[in-house]
PyMOL CGO cylinders between C-alpha atoms (Angstrom):
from pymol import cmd
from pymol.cgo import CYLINDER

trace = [
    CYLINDER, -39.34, 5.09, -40.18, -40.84, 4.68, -36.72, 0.3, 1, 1, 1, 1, 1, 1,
    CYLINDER, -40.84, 4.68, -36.72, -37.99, 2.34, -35.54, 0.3, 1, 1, 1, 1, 1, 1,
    CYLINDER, -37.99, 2.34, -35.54, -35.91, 5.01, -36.51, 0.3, 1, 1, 1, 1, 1, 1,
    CYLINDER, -35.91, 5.01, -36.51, -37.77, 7.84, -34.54, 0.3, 1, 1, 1, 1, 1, 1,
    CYLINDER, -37.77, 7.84, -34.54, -38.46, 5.48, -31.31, 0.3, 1, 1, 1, 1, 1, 1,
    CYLINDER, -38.46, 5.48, -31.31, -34.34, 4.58, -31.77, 0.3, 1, 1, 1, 1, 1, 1,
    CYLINDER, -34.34, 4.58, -31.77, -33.53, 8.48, -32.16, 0.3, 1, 1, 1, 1, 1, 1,
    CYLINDER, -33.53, 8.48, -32.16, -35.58, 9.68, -29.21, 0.3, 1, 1, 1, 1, 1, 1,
    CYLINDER, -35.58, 9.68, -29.21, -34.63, 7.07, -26.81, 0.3, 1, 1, 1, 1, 1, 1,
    CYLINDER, -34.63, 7.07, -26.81, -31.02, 8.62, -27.99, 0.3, 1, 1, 1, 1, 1, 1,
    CYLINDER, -31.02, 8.62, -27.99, -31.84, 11.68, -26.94, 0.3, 1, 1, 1, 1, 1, 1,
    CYLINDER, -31.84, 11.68, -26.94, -32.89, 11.47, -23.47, 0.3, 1, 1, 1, 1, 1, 1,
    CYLINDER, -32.89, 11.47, -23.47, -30.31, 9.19, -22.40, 0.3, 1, 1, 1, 1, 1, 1,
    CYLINDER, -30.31, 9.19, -22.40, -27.96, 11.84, -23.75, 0.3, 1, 1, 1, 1, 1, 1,
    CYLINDER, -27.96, 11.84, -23.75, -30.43, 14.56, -21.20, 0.3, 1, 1, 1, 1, 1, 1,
    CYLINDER, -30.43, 14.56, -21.20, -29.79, 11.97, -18.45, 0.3, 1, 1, 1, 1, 1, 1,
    CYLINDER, -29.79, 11.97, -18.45, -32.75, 10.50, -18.55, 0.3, 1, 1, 1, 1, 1, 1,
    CYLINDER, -32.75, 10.50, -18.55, -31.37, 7.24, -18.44, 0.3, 1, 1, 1, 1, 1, 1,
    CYLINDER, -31.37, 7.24, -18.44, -28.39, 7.94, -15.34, 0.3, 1, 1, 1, 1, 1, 1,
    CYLINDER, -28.39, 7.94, -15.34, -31.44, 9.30, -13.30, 0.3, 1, 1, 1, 1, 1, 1,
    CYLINDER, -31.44, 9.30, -13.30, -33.39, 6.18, -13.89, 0.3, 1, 1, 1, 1, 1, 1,
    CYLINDER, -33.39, 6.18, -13.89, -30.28, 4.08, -12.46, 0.3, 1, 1, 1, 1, 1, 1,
    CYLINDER, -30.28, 4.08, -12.46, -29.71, 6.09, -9.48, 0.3, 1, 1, 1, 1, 1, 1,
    CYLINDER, -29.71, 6.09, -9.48, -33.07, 5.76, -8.48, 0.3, 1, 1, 1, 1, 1, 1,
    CYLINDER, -33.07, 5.76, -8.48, -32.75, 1.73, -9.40, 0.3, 1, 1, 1, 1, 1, 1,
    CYLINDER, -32.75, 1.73, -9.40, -29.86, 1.42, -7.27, 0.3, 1, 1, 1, 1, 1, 1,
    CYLINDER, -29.86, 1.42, -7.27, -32.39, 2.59, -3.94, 0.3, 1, 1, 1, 1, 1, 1,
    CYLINDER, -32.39, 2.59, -3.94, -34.22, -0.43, -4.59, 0.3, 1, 1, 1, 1, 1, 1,
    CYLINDER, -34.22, -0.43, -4.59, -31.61, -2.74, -5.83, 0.3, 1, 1, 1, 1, 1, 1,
    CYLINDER, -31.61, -2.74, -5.83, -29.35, -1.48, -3.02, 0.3, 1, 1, 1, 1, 1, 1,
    CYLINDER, -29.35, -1.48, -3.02, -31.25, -2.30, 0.18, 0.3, 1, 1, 1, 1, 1, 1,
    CYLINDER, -31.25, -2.30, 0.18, -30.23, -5.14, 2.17, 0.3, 1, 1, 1, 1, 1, 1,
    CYLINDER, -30.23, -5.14, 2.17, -26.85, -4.88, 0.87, 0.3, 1, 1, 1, 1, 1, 1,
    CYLINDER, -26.85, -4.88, 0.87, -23.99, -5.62, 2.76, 0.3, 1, 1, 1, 1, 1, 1,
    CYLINDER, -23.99, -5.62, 2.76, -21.64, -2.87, 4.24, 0.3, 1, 1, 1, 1, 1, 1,
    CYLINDER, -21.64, -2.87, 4.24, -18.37, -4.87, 2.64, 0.3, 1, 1, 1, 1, 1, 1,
    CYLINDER, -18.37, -4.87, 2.64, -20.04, -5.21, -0.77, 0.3, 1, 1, 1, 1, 1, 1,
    CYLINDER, -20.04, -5.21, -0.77, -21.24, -1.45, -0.87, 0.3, 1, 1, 1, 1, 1, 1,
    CYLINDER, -21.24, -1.45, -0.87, -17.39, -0.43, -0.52, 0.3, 1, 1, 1, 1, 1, 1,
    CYLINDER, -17.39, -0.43, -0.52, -16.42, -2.81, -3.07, 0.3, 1, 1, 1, 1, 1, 1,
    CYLINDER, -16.42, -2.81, -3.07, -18.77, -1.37, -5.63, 0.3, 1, 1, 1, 1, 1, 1,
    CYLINDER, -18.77, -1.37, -5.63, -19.29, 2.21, -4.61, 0.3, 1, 1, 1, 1, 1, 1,
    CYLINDER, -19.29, 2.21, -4.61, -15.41, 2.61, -2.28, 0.3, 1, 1, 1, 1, 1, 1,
    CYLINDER, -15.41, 2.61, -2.28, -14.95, 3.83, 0.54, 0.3, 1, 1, 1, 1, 1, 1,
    CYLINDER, -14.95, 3.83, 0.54, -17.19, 6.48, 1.81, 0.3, 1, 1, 1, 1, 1, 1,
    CYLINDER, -17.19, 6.48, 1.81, -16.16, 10.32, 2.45, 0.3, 1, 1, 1, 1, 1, 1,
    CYLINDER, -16.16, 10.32, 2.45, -16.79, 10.26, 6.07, 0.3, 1, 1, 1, 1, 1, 1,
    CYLINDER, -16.79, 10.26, 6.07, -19.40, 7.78, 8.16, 0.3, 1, 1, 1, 1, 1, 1,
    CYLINDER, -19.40, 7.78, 8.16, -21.54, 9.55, 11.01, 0.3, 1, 1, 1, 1, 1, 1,
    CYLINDER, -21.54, 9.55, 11.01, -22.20, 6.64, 13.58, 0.3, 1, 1, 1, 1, 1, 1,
    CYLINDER, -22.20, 6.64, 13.58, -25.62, 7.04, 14.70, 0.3, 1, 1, 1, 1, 1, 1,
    CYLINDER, -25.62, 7.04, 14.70, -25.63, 4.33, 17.65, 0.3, 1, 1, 1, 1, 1, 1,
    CYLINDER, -25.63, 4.33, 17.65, -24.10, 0.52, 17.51, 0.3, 1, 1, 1, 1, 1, 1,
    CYLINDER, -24.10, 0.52, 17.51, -25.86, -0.76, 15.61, 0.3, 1, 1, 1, 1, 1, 1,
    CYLINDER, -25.86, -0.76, 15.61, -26.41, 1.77, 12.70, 0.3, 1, 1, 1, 1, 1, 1,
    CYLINDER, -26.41, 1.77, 12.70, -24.50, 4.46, 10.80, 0.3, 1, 1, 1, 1, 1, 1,
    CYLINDER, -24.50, 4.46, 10.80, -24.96, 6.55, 7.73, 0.3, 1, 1, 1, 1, 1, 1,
    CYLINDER, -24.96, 6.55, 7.73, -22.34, 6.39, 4.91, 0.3, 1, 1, 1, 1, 1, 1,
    CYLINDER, -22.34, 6.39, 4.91, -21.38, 9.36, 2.69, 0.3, 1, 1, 1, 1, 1, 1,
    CYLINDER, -21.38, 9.36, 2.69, -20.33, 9.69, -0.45, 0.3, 1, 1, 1, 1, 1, 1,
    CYLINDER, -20.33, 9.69, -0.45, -19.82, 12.73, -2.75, 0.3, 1, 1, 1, 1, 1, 1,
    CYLINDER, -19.82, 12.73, -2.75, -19.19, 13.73, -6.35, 0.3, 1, 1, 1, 1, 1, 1,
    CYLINDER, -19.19, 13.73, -6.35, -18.83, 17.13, -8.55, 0.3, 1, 1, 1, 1, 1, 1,
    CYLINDER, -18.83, 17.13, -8.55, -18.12, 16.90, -11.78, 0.3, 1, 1, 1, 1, 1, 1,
    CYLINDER, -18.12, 16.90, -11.78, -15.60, 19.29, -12.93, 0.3, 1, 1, 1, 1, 1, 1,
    CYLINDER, -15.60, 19.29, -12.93, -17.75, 20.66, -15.66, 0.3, 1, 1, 1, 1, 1, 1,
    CYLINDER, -17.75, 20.66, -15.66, -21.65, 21.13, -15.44, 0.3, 1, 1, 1, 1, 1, 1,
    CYLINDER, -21.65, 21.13, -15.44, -21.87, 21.44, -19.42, 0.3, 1, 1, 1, 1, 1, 1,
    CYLINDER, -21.87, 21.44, -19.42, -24.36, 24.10, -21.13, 0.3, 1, 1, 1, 1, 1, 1,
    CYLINDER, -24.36, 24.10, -21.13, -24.24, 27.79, -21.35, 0.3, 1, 1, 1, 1, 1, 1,
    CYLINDER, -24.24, 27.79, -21.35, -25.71, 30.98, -20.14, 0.3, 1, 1, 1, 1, 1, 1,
    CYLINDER, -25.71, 30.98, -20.14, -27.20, 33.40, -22.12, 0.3, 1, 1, 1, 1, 1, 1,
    CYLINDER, -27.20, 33.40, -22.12, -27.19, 37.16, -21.01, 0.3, 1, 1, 1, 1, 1, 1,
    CYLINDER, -27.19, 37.16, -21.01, -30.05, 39.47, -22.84, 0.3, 1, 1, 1, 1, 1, 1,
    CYLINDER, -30.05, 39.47, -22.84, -28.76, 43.44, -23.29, 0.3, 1, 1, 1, 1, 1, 1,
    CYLINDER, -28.76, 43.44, -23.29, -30.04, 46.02, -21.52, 0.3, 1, 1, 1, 1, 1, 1,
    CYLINDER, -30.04, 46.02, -21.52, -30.24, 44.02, -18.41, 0.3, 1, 1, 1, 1, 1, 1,
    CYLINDER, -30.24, 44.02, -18.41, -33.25, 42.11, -19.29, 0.3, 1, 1, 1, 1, 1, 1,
    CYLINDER, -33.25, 42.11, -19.29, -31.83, 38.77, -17.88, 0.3, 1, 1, 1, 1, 1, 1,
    CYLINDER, -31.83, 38.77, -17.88, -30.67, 35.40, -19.09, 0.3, 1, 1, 1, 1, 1, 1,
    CYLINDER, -30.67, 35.40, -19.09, -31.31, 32.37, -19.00, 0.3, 1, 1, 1, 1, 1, 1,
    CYLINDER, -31.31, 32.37, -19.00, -29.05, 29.02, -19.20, 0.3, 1, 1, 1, 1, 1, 1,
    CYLINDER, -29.05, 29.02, -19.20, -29.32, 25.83, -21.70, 0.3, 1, 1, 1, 1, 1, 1,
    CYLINDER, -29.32, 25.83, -21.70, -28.38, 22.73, -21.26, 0.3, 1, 1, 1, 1, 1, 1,
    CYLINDER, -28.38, 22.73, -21.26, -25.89, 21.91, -18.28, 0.3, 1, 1, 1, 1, 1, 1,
    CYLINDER, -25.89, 21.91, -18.28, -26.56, 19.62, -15.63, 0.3, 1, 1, 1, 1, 1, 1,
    CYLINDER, -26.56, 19.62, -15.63, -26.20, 19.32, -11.57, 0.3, 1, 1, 1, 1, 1, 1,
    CYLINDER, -26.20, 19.32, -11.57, -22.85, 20.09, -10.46, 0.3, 1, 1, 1, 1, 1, 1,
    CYLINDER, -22.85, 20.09, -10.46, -22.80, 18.17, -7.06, 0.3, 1, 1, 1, 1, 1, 1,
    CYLINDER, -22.80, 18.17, -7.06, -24.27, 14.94, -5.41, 0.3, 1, 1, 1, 1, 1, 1,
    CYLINDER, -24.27, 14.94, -5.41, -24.26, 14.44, -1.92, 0.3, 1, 1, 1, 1, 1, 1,
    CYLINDER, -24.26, 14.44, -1.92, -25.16, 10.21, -1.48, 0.3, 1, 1, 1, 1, 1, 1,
    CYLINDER, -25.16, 10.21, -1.48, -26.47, 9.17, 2.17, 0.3, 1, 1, 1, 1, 1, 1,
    CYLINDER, -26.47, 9.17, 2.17, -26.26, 5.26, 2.80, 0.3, 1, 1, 1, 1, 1, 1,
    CYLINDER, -26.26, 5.26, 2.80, -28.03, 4.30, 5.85, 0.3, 1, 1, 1, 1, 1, 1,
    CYLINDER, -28.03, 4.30, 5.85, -26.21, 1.11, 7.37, 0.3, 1, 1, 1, 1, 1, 1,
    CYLINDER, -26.21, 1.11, 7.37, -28.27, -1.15, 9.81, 0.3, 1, 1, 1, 1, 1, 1,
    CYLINDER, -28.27, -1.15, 9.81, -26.08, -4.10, 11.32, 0.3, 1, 1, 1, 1, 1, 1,
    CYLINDER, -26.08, -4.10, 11.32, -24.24, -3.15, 8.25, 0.3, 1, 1, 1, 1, 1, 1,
    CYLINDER, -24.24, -3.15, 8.25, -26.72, -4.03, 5.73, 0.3, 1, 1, 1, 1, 1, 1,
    CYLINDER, -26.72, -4.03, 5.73, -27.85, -0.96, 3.85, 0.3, 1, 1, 1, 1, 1, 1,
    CYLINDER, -27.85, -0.96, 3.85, -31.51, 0.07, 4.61, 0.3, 1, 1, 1, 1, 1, 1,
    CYLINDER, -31.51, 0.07, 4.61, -31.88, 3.18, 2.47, 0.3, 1, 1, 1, 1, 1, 1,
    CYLINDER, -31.88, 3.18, 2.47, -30.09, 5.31, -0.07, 0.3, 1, 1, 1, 1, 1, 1,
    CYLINDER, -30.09, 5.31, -0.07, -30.91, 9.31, -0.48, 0.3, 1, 1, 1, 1, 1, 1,
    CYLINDER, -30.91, 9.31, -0.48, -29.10, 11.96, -2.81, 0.3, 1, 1, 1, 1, 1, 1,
    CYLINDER, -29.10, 11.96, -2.81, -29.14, 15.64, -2.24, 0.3, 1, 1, 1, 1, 1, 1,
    CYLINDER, -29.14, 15.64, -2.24, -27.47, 18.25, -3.79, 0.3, 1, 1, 1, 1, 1, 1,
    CYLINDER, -27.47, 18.25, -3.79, -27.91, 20.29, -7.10, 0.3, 1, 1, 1, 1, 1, 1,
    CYLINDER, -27.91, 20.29, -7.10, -27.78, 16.94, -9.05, 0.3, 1, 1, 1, 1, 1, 1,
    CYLINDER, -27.78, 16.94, -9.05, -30.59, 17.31, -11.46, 0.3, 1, 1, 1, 1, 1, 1,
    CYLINDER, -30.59, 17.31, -11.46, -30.15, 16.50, -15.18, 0.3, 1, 1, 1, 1, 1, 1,
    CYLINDER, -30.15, 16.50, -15.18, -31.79, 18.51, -18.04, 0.3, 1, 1, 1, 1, 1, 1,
    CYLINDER, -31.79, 18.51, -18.04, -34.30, 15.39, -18.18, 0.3, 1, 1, 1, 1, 1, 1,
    CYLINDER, -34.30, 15.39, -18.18, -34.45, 13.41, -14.66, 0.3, 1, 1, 1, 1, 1, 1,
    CYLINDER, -34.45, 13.41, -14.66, -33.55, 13.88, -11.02, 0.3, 1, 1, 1, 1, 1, 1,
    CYLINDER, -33.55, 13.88, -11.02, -30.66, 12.90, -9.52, 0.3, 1, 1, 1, 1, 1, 1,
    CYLINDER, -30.66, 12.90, -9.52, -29.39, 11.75, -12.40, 0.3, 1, 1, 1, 1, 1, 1,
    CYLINDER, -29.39, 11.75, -12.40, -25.47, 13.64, -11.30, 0.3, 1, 1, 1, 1, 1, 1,
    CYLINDER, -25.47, 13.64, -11.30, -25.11, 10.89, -8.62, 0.3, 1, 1, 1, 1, 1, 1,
    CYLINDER, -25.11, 10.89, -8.62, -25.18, 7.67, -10.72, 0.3, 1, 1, 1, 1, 1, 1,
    CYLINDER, -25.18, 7.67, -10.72, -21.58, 7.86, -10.52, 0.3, 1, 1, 1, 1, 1, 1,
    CYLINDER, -21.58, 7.86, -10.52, -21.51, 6.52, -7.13, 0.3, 1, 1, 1, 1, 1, 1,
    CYLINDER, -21.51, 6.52, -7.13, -23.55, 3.69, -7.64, 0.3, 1, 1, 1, 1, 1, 1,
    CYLINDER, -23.55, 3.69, -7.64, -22.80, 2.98, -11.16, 0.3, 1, 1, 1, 1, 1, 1,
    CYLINDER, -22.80, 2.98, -11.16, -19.91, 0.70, -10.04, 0.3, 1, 1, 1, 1, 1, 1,
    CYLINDER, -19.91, 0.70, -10.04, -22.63, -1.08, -8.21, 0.3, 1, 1, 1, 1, 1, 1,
    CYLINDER, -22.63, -1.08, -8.21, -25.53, -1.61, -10.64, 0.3, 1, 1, 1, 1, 1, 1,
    CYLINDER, -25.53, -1.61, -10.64, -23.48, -2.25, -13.46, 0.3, 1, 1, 1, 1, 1, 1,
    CYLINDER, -23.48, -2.25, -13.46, -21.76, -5.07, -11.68, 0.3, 1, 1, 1, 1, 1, 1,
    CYLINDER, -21.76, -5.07, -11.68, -24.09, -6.04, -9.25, 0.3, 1, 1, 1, 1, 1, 1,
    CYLINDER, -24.09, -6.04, -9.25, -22.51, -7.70, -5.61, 0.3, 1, 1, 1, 1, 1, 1,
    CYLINDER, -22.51, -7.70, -5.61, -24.11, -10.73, -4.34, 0.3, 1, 1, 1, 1, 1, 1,
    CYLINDER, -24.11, -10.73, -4.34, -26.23, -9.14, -1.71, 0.3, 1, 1, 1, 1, 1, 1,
    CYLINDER, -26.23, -9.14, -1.71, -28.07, -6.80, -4.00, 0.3, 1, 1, 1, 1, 1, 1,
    CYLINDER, -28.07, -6.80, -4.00, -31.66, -7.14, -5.44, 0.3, 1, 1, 1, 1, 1, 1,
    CYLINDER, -31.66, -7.14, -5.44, -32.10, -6.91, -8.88, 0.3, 1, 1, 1, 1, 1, 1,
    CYLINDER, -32.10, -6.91, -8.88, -34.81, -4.73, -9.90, 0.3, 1, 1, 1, 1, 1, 1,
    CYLINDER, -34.81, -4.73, -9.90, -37.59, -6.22, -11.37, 0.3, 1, 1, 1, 1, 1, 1,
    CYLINDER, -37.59, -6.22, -11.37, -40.70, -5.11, -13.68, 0.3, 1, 1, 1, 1, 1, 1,
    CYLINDER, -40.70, -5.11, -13.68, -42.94, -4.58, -10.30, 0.3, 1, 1, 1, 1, 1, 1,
    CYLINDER, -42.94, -4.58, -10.30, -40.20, -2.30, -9.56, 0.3, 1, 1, 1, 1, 1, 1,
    CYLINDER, -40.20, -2.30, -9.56, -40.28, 0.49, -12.50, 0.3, 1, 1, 1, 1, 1, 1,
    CYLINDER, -40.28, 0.49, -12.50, -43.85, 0.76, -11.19, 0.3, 1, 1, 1, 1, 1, 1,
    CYLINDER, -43.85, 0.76, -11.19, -42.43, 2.46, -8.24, 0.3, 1, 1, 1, 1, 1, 1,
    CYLINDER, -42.43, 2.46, -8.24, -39.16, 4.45, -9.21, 0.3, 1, 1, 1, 1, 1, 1,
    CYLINDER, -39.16, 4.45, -9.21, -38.50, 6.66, -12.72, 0.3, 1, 1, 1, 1, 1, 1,
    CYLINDER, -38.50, 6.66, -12.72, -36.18, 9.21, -13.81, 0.3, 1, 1, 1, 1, 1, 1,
    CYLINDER, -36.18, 9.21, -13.81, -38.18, 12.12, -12.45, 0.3, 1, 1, 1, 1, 1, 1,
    CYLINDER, -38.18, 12.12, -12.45, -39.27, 10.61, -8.84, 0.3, 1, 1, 1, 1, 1, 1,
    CYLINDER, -39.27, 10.61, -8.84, -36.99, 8.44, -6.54, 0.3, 1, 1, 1, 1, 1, 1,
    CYLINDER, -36.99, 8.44, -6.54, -39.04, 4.99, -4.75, 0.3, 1, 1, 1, 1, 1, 1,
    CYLINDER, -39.04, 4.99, -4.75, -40.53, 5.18, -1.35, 0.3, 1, 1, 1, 1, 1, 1,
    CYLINDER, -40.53, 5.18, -1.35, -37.87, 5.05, 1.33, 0.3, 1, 1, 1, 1, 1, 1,
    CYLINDER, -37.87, 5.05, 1.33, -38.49, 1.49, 2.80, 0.3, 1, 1, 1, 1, 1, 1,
    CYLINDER, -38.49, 1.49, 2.80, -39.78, 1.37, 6.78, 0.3, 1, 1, 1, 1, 1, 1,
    CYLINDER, -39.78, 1.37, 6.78, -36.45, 1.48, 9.10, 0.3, 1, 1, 1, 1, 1, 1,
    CYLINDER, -36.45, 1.48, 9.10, -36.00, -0.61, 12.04, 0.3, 1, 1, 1, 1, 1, 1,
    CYLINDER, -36.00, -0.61, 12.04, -36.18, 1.02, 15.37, 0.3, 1, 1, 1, 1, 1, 1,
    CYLINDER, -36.18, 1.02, 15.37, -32.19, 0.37, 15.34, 0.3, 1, 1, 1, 1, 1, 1,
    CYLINDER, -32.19, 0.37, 15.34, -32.05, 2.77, 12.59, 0.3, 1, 1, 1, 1, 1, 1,
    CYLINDER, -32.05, 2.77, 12.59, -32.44, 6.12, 15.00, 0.3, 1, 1, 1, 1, 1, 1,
    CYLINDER, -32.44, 6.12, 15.00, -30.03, 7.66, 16.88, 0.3, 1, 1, 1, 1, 1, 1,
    CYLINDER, -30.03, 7.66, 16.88, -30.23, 7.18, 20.40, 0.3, 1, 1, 1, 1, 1, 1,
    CYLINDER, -30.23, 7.18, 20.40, -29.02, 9.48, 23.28, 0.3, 1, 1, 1, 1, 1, 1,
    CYLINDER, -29.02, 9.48, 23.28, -29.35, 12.88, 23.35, 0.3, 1, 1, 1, 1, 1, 1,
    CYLINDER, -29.35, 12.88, 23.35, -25.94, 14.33, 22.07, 0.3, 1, 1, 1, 1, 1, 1,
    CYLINDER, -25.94, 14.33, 22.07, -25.37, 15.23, 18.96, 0.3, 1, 1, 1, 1, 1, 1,
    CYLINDER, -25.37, 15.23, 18.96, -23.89, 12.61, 16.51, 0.3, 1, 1, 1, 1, 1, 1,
    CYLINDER, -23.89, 12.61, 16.51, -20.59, 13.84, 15.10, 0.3, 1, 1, 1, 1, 1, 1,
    CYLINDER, -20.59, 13.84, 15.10, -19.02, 12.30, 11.69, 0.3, 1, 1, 1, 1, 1, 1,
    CYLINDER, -19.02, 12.30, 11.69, -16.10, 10.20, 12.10, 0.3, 1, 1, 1, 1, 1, 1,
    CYLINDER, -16.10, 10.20, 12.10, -13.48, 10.44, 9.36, 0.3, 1, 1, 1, 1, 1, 1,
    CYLINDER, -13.48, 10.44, 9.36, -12.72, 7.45, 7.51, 0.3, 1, 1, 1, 1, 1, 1,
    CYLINDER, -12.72, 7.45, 7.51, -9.32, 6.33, 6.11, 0.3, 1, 1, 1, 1, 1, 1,
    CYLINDER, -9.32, 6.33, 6.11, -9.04, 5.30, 2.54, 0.3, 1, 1, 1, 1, 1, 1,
]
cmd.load_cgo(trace, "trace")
């Protein structure tokens, strides 16, 4: 009986998202240090790339799903509503690229599940965790100590090549796919 309740309620929260939120916030860990060529085999090739100076540049990818799921519920008399279920409906995924290794991965967006954060963007990097490249870490015990479904790791200290430098403002350049 309790192997059945564990089994059912692990169920339902990976069908909440619990379980895509945990993976996106895996894949900033497992991510870092990873190779500019092996991020677009795994994730493609980004939406645009904003150079930031020559040595670094930040990647970015986006996703929204054609249908956020759940339903809205209007009360009469102009009382309100309320929605249930449904989840994000947009993920904006920022890959900073130092001598094109990646040094950090950040999400923003309305991409919170019904259980987890930033659960919407583990499309992008699902490629990548579920067939890790060479040149990513694998996440280890230590590291569930430091990233969940409901809080994303520390971003990692960036090396002073990381900034922009100059004083003009840093315009995207358009990739090609």
């Amino acid at each position: 009986m309790r192997r059945t309740a564990l089994f059912l309620a692990t169920l339902s929260l990976a069908g909440c998202g619990y379980g895509a939120s945990r993976q996106a916030h895996e894949a900033q860990i497992s991510m870092i240090g990873m190779t500019s060529a092996d991020l677009v085999a795994c994730a493609g090739p980004p939406a645009k790339t904003t150079k930031l100076n020559d040595q670094a540049q930040i990647d970015t990818y986006t996703y929204s799903p054609k249908s956020a799921g759940g339903f809205t519920l209007t009360l009469p008399l102009e009382l309100g509503g309320f929605t249930v279920g449904g989840n994000g409906n947009a993920c904006t995924t920022n890959v900073r690229l130092v001598g094109n290794r990646v040094t950090e991965v950040h999400y923003t967006g309305p991409d919170d599940l019904d259980i987890g954060n930033d659960g919407t963007c583990d499309p992008i990097i699902r490629g990548c965790m579920r067939q890790p490249e060479a040149t990513m870490q694998p996440v280890t015990g230590a590291d569930y100590d430091h990233s969940s479904a409901f809080y994303a790791p520390a971003v990692p200290r960036q090396p002073p090549e990381a900034q922009q430098t100059g004083t003009a403002p840093v315009s995207p350049v358009p990739t090609t796919p």
